[in-house]
Residue frames as a rotation matrix with the C-alpha (Angstrom) as fourth column:
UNK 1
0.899 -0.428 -0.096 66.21
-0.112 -0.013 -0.994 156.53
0.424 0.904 -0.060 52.69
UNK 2
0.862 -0.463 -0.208 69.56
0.419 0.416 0.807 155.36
-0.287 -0.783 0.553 53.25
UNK 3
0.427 -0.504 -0.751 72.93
-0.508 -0.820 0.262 157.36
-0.748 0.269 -0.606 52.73
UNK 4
-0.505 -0.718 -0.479 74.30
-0.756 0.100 0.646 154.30
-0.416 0.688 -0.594 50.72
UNK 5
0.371 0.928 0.022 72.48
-0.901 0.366 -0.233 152.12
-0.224 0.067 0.972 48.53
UNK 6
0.391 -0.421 0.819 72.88
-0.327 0.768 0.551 148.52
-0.861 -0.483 0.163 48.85
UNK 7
-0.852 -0.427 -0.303 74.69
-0.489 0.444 0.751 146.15
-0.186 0.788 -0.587 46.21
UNK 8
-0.223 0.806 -0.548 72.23
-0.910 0.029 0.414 144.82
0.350 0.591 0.727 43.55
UNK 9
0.100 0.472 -0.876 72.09
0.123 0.868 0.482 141.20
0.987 -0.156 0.028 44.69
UNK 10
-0.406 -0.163 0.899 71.55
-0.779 -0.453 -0.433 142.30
0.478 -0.877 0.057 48.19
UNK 11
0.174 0.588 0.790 68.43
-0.796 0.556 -0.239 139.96
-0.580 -0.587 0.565 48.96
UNK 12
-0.503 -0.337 -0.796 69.07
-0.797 0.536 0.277 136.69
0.334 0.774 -0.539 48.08
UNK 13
0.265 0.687 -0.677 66.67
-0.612 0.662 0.432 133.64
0.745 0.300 0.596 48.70
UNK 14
0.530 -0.372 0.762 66.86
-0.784 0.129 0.608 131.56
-0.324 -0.919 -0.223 52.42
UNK 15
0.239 -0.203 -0.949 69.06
-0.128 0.963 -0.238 128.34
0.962 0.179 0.204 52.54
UNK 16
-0.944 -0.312 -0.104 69.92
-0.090 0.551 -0.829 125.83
0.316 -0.774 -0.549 54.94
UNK 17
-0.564 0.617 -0.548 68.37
0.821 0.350 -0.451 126.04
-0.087 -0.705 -0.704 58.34
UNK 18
-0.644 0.450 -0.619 66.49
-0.139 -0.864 -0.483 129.54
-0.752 -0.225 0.619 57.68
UNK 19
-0.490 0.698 -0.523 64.50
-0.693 0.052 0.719 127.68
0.529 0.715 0.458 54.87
UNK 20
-0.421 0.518 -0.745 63.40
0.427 0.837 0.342 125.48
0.801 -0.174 -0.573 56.90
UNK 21
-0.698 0.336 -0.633 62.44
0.509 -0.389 -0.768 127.85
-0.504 -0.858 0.100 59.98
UNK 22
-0.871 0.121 -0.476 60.81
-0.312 -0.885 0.346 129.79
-0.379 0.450 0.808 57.46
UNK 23
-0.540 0.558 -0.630 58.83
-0.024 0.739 0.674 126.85
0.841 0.379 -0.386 56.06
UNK 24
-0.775 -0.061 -0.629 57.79
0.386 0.741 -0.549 126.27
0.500 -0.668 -0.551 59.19
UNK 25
-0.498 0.567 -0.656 56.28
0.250 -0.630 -0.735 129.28
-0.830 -0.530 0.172 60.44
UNK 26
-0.764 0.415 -0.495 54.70
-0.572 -0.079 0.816 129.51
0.300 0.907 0.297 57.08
UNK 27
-0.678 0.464 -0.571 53.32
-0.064 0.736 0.674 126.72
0.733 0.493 -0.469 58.08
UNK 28
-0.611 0.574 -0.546 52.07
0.591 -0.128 -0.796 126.97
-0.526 -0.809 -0.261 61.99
UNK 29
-0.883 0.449 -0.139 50.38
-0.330 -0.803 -0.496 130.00
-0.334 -0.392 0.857 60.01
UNK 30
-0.559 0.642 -0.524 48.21
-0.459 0.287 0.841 128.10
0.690 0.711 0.134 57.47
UNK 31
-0.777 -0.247 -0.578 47.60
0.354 0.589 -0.727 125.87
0.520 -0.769 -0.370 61.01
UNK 32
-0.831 0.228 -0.508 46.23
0.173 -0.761 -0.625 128.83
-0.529 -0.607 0.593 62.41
UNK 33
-0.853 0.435 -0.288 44.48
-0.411 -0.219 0.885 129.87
0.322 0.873 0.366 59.49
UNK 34
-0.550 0.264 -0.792 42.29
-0.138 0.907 0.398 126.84
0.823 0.328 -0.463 60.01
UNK 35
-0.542 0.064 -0.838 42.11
0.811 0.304 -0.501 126.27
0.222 -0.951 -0.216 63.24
UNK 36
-0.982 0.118 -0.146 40.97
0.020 -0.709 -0.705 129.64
-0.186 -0.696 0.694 64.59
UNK 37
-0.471 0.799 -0.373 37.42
-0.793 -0.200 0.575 129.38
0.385 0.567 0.728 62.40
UNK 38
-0.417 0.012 -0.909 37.22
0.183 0.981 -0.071 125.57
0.890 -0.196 -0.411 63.40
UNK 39
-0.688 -0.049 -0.724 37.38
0.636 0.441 -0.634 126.13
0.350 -0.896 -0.272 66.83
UNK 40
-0.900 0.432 -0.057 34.88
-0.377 -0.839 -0.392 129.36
-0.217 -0.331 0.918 66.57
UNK 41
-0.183 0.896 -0.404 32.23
-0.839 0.071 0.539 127.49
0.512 0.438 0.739 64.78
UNK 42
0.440 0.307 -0.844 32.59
-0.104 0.951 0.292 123.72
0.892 -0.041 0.450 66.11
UNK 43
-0.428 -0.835 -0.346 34.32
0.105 0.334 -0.937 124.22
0.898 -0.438 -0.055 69.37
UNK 44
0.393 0.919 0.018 31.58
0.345 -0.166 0.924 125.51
0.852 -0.357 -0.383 71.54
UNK 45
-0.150 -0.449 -0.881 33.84
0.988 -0.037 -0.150 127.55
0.035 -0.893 0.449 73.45
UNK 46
-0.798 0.077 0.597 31.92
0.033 -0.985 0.171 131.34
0.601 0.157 0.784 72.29
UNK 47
-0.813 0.519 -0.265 29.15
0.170 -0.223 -0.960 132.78
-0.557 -0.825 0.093 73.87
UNK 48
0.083 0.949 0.305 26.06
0.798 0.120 -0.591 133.59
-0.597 0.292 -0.747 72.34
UNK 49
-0.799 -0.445 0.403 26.99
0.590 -0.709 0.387 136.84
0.114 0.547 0.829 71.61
UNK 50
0.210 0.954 0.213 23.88
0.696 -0.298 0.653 138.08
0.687 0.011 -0.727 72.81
UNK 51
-0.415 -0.041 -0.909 23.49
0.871 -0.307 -0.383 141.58
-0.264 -0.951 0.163 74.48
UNK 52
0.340 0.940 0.042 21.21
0.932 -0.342 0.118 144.11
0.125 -0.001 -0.992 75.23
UNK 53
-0.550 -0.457 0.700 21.36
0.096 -0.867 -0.490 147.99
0.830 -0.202 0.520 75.95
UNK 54
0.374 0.720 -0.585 19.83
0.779 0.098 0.619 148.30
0.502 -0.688 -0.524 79.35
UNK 55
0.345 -0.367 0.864 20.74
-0.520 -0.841 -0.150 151.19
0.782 -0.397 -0.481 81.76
UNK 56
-0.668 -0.729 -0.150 22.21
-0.165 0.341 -0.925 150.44
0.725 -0.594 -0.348 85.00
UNK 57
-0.906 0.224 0.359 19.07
-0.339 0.122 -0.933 150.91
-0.253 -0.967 -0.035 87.23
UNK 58
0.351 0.747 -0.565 16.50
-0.915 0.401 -0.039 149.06
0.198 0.530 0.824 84.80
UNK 59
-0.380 -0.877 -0.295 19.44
-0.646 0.480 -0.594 146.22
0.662 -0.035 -0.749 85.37
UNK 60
-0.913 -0.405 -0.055 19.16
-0.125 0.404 -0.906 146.51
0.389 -0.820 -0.419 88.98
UNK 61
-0.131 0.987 -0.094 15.39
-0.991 -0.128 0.033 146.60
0.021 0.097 0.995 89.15
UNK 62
0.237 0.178 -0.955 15.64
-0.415 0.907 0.066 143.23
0.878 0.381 0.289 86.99
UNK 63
-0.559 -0.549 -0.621 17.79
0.234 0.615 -0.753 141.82
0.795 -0.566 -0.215 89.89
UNK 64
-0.705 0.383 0.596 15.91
-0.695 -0.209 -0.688 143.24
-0.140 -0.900 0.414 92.77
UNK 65
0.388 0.922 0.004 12.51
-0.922 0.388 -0.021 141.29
-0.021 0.004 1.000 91.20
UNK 66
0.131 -0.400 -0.907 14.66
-0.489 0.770 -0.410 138.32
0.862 0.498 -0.095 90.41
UNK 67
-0.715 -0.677 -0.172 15.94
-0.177 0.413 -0.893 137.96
0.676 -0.609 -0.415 93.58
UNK 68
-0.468 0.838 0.281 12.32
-0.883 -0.430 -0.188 138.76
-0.037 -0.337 0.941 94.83
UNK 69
0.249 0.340 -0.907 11.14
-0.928 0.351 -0.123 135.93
0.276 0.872 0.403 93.12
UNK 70
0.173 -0.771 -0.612 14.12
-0.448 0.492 -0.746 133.38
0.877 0.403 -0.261 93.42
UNK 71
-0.149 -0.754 0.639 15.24
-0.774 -0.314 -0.551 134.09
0.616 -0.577 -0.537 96.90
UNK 72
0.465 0.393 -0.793 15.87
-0.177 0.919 0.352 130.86
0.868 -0.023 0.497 99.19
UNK 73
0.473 -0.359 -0.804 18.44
0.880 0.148 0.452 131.96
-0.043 -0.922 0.386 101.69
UNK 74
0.858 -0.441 0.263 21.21
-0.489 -0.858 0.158 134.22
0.156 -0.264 -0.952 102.72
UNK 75
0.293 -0.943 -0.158 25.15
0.942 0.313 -0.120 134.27
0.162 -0.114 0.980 103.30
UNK 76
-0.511 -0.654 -0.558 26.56
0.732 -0.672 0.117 137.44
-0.451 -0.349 0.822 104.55
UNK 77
-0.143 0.355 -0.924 24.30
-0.184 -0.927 -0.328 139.26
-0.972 0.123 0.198 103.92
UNK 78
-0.659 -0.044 -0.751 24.09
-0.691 -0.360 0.627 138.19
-0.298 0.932 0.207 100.30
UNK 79
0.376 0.908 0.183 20.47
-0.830 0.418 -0.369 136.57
-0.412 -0.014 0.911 98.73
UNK 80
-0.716 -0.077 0.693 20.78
0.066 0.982 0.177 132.94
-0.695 0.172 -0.698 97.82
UNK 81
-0.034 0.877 -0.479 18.66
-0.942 -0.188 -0.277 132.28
-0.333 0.442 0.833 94.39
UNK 82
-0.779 -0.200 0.594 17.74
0.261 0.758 0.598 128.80
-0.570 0.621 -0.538 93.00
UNK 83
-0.217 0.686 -0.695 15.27
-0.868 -0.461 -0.184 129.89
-0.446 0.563 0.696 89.65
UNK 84
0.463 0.552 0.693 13.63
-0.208 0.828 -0.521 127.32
-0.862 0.097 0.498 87.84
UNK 85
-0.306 -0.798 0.520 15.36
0.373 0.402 0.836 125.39
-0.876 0.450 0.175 85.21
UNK 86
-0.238 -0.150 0.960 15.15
0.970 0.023 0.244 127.22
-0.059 0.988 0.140 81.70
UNK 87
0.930 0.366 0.009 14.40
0.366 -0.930 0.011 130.68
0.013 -0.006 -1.000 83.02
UNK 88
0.630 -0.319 0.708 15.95
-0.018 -0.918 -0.397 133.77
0.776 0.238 -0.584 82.88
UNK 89
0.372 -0.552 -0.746 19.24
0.918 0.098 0.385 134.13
-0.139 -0.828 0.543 85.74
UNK 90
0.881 0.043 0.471 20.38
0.156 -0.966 -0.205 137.61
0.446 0.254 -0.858 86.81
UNK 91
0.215 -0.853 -0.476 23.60
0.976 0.205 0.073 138.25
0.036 -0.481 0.876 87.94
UNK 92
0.921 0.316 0.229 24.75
0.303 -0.949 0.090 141.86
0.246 -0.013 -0.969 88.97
UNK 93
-0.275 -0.821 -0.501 28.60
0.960 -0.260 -0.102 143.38
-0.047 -0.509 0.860 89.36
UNK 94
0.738 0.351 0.576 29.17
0.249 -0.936 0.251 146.13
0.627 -0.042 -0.778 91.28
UNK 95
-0.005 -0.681 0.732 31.78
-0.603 -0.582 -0.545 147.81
0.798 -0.445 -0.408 93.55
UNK 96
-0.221 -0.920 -0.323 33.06
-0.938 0.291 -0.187 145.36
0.266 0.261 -0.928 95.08
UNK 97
-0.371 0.453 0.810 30.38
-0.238 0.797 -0.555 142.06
-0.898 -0.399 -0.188 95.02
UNK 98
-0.897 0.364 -0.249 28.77
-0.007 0.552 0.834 139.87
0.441 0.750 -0.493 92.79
UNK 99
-0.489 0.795 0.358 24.76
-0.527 0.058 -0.848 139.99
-0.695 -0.604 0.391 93.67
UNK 100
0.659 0.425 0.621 23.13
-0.752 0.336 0.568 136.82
0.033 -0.841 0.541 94.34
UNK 101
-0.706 -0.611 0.358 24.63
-0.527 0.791 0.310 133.67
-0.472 0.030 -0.881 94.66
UNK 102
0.239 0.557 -0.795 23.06
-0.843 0.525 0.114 131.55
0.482 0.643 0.595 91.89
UNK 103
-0.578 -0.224 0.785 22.18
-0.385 0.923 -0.019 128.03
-0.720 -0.313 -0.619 92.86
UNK 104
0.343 0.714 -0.611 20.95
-0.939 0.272 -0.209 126.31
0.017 0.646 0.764 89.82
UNK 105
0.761 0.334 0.556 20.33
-0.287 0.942 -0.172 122.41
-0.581 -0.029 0.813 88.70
UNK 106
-0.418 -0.874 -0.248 23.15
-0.548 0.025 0.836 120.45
-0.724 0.486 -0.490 86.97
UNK 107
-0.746 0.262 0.612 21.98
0.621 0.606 0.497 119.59
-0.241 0.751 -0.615 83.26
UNK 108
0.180 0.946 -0.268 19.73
0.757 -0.307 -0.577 122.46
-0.628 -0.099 -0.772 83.17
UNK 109
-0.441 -0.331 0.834 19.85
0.594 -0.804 -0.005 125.55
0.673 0.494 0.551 80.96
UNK 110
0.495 0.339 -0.800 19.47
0.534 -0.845 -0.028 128.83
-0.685 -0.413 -0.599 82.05
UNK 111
0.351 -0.196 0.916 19.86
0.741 -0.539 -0.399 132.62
0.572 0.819 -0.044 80.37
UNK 112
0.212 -0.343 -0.915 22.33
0.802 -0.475 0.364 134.41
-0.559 -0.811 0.174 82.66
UNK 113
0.584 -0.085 0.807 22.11
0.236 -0.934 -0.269 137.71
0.777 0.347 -0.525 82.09
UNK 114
0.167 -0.703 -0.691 25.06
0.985 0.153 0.083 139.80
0.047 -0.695 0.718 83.42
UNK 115
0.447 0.119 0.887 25.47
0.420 -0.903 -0.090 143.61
0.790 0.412 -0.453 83.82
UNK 116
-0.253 -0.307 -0.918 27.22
0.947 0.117 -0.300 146.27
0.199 -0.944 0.261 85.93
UNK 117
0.597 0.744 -0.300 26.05
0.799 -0.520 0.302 149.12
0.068 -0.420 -0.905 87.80
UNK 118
0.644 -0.515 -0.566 29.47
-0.047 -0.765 0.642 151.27
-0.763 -0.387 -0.517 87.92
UNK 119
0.295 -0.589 -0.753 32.38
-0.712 -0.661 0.237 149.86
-0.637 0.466 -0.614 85.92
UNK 120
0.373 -0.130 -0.919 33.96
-0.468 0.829 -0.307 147.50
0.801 0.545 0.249 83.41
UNK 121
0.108 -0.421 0.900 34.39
-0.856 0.422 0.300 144.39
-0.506 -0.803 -0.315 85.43
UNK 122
-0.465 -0.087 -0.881 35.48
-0.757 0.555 0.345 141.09
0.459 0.827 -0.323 84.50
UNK 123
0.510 0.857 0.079 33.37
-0.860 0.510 0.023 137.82
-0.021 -0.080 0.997 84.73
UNK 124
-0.402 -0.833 -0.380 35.54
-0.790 0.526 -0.317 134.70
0.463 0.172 -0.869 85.73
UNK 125
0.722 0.556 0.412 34.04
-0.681 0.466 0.565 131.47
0.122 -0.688 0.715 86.76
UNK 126
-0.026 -0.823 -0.567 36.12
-0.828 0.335 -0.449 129.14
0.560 0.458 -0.691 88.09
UNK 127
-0.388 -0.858 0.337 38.23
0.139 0.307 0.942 126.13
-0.911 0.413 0.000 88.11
UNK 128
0.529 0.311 0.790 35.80
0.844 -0.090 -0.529 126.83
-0.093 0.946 -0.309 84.27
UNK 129
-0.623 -0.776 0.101 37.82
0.587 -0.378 0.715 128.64
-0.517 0.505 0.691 81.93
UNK 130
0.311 0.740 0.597 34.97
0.872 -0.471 0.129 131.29
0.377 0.481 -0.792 81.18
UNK 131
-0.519 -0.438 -0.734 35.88
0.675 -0.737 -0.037 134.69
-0.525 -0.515 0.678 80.95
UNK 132
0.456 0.473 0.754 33.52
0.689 -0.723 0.037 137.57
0.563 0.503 -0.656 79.88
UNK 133
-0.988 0.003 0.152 33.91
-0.019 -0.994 -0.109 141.85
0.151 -0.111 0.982 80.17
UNK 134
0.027 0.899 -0.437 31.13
0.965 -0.138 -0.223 143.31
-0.261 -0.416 -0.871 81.99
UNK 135
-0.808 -0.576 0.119 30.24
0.559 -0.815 -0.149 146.43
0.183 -0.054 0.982 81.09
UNK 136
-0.277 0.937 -0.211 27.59
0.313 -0.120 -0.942 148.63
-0.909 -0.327 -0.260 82.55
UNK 137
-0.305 0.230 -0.924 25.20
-0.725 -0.685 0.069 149.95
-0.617 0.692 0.376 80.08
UNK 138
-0.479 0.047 -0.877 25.20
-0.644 0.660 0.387 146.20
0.597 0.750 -0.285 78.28
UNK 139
0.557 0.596 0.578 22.71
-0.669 0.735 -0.113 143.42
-0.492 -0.324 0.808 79.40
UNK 140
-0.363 -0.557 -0.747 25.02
-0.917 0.354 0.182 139.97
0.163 0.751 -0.640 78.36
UNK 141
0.653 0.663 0.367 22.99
-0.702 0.712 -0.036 137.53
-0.285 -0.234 0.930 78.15
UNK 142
-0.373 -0.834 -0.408 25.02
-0.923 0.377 0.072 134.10
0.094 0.403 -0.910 78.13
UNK 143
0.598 0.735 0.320 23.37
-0.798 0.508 0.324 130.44
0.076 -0.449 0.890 78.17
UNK 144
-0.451 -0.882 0.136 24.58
-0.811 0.342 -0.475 127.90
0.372 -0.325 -0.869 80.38
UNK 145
0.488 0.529 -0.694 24.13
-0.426 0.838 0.340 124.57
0.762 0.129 0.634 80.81
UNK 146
0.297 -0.627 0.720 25.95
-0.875 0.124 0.469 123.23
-0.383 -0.769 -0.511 84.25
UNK 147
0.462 -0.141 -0.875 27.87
-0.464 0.803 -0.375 119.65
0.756 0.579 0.305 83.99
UNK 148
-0.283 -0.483 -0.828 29.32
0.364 0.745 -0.559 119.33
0.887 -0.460 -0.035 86.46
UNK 149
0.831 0.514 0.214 27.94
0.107 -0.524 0.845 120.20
0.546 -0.679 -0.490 90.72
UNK 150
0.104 -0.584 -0.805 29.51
0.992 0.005 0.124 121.57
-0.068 -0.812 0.580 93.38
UNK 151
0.839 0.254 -0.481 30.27
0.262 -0.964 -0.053 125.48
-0.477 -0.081 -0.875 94.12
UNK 152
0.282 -0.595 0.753 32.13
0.944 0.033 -0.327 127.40
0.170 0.803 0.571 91.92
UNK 153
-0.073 -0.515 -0.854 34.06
0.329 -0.821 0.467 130.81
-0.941 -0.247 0.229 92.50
UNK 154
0.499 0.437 0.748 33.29
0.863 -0.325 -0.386 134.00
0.074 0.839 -0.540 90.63
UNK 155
0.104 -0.609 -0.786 35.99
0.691 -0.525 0.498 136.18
-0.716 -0.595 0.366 90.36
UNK 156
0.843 0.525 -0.117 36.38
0.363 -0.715 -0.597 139.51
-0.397 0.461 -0.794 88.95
UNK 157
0.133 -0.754 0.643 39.26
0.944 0.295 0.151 139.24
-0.303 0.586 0.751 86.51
UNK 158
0.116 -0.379 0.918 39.31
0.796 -0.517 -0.314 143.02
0.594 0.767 0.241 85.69
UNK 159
-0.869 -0.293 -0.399 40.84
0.471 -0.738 -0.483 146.34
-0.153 -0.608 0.779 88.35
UNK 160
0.088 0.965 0.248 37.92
0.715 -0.234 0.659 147.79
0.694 0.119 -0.710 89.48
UNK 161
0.628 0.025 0.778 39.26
-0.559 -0.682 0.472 149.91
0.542 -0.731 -0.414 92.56
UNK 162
-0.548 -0.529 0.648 41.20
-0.782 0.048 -0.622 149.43
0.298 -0.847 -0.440 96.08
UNK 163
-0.106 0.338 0.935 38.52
-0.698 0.644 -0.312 146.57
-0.708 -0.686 0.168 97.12
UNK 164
0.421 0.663 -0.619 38.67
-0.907 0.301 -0.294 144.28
-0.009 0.686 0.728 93.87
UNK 165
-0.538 -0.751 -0.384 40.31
-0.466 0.644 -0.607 141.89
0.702 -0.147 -0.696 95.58
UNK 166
-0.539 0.765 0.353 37.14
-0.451 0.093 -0.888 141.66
-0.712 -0.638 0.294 97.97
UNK 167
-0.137 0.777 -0.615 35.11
-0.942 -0.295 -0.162 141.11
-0.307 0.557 0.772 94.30
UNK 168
-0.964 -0.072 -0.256 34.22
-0.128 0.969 0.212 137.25
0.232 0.237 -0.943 94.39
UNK 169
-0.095 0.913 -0.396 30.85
-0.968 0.007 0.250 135.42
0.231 0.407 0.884 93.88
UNK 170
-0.587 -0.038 0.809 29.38
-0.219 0.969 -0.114 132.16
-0.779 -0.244 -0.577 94.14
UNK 171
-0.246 0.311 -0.918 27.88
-0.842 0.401 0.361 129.87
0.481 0.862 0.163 91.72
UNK 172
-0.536 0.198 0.820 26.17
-0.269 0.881 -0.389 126.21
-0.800 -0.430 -0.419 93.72
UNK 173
-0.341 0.279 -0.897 25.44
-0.741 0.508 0.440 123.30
0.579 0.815 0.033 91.25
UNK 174
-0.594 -0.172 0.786 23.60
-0.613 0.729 -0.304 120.97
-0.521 -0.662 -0.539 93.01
UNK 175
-0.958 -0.202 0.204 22.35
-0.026 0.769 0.639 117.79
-0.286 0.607 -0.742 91.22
């Protein structure tokens, strides 16, 4: 409440250039409006939306047999998988690594299932503009279809600790 109350034709209708800024953003919103639905249904930039509850060491289980399974080399100590084109792909974050290094077929699906074992992490492939949350406790199950080969960088896009600057991955497309 205010100590004095305004004069009766206080508010009074825009002119000039503030109808037209007004118009405007009126309009970017209808824009929006539109657009945001558009690009959720016909843009094929969502995920699946698929996930699971899974504990953390039912998770890592999955990944241990996967990699069991999969396994084709090494890198530092981390397993190399190439799985067969339309199966099932595990991926695992944890303190402060990505486990395995996926090597999959370009033009293939696959169901990458993602989970962590400690905390929310984030899920960045890149130069691809794909960003998921990891969180432990959730199986996300995302399906991917490569286009293009070569090796891609998996970085972990969310503060996980003092080493999450260590937290990077691989991804090999190879034709």
């Amino acid at each position: 409440m205010s100590i004095h109350t305004p004069p009766a034709d206080w508010l009074k209708p825009p002119k000039g250039a503030e109808r037209f800024w007004v118009g405007l953003a009126l309009l970017w919103c209808l824009v929006m409006f539109v657009a945001m639905p558009y690009w959720y249904f016909y843009g094929k930039q969502n995920s699946t939306g698929e996930s699971y509850r899974v504990t953390p060491g039912d998770f890592a289980q999955r990944v241990m047999q996967f990699v069991a399974t999969n396994k084709v080399g090494e890198d530092k100590g981390v397993p190399i998988v190439e799985p067969a084109p339309g199966s099932d792909v595990y991926l695992q974050a944890q303190m402060w690594m990505w486990t395995p290094i996926l090597k999959l077929r370009k033009g293939q699906t696959y169901r990458l299932h993602i989970s962590s074992l400690d905390l929310q992490h984030g899920f960045s492939l890149q130069p691809i503009n794909m960003n998921f949350q990891i969180l432990p406790g959730y199986d996300h199950v995302l399906t991917l279809t490569p286009t293009s080969s070569g090796e891609f960088s998996i970085v972990c896009n969310e503060f996980c600790g003092i080493g999450h600057h260590l937290m990077t991955g691989r991804m090999i497309v190879v034709e």
